[in-house]
C-alpha positions as CSV (number, residue, x, y, z in Angstrom):
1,X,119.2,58.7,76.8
2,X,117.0,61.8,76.1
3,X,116.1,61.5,80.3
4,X,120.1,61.6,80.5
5,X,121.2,64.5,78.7
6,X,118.6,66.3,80.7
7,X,119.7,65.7,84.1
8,X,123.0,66.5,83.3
9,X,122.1,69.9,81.4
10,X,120.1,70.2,84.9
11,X,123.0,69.3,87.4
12,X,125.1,71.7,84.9
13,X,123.3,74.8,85.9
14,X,124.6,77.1,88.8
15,X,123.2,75.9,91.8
16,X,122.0,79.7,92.6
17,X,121.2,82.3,89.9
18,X,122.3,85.7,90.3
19,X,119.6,88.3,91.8
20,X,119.5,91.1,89.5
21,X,116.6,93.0,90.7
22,X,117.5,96.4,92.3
23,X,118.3,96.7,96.0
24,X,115.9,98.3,97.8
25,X,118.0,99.5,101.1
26,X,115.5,100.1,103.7
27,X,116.2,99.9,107.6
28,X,115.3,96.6,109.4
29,X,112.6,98.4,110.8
30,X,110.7,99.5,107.4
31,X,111.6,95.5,105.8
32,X,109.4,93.9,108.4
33,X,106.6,96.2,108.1
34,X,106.8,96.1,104.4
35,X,107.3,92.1,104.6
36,X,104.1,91.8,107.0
37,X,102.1,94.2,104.5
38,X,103.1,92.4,101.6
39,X,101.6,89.2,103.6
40,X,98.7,91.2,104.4
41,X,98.0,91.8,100.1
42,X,99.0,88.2,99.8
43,X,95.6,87.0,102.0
44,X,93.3,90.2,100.6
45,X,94.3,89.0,96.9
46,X,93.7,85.4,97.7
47,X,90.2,86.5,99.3
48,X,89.3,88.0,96.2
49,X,90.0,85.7,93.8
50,X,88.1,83.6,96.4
51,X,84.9,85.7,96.3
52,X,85.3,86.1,92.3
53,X,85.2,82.3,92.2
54,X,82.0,82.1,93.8
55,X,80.7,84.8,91.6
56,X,80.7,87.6,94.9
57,X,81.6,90.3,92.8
58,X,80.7,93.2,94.8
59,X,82.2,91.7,97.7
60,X,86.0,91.1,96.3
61,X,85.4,95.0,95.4
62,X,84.8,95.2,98.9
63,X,87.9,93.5,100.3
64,X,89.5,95.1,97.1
65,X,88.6,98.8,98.1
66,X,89.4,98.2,102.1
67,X,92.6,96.2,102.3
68,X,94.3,97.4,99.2
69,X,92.4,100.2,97.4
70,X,93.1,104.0,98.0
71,X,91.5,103.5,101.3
72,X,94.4,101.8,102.6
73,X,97.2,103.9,101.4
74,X,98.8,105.9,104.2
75,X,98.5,103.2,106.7
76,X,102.4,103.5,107.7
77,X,102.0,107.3,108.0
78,X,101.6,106.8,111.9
79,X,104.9,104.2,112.7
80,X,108.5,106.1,113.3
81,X,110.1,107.0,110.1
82,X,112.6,104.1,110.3
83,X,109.5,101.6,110.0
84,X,108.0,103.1,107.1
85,X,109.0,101.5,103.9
86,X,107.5,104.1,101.7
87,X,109.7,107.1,102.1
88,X,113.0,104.6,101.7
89,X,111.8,103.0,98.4
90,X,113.3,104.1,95.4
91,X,111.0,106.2,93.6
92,X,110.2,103.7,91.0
93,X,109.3,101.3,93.6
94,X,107.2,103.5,95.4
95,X,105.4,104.4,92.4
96,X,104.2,100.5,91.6
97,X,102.9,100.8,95.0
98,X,101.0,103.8,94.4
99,X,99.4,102.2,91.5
100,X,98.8,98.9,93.2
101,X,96.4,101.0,95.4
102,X,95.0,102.4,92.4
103,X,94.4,99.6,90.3
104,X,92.7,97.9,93.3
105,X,90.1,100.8,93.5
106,X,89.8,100.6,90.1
107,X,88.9,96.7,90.1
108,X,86.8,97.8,93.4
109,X,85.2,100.3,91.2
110,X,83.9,97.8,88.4
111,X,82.8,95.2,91.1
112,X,80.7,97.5,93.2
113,X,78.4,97.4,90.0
114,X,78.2,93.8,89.8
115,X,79.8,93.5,86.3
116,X,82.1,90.5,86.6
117,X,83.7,90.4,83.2
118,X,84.9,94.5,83.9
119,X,86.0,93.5,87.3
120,X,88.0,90.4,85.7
121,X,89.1,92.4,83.2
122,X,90.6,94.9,85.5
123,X,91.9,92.3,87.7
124,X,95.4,91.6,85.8
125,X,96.0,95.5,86.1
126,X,95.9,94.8,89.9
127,X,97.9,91.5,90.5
128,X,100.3,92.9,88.0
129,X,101.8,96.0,89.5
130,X,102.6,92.9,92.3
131,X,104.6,90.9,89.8
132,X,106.2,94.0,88.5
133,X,107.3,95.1,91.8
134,X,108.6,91.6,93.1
135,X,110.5,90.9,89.5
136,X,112.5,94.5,90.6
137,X,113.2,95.3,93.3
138,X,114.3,93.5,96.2
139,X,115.2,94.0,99.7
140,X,118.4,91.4,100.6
């Protein structure tokens, strides 16, 4: 009976939820360039979490620093200003990017000396300015 009652509580739920994260309007141009950067932190924080496994510390600091630390901010700066994403963010939004890059040279930071448990300690500060950003904002 209990099986039941939850399948229909289940099938009584709308079949889509209603997005209430903030609309991000950004040109065609700048949502493919932020989707295939988003991608591109997707593989660098699944390479670090990777290297932390295997107790390479200083290199997910590495791979921390290059692909999503301060190092790697600007990177848009050279495409036409309809394919940068950065300038047509809200300001909020662009902010938890700015402090993604931070927090990953921050984690890079406390990896580069070899101390695991500060680098895994740091690591939430990183991964979280993603959730933050993807539980806000979107950008259709």
């Amino acid at each position: 009976m209990k099986k039941l009652l939850l399948i229909l509580a289940f099938l009584a739920l709308p079949a889509t939820a209603e997005d209430t994260r903030q609309f991000a309007q950004l040109t065609p141009q700048a949502q493919e360039t932020l989707r295939q950067e988003m991608l591109d932190n997707l593989l660098a924080l699944n390479e670090i979490l990777t290297l932390m496994a295997a107790n390479q510390v200083r290199e997910a600091g590495q791979v921390a620093e290059a692909r999503l630390g301060r190092g790697a901010m600007g990177k848009n700066a050279r495409l036409p200003f309809e394919a940068r994403p950065g300038p047509q963010m809200p300001p909020e939004m662009h902010n938890l990017g700015r402090n993604s890059h931070f927090a990953a040279s921050d984690f890079a930071r406390a990896a580069a000396s070899g101390d695991r448990d500060q680098a895994m300690a740091l690591l939430p500060a990183l991964t979280g300015t993603c959730v933050t950003c993807h539980a806000s904002y979107r950008t259709r």
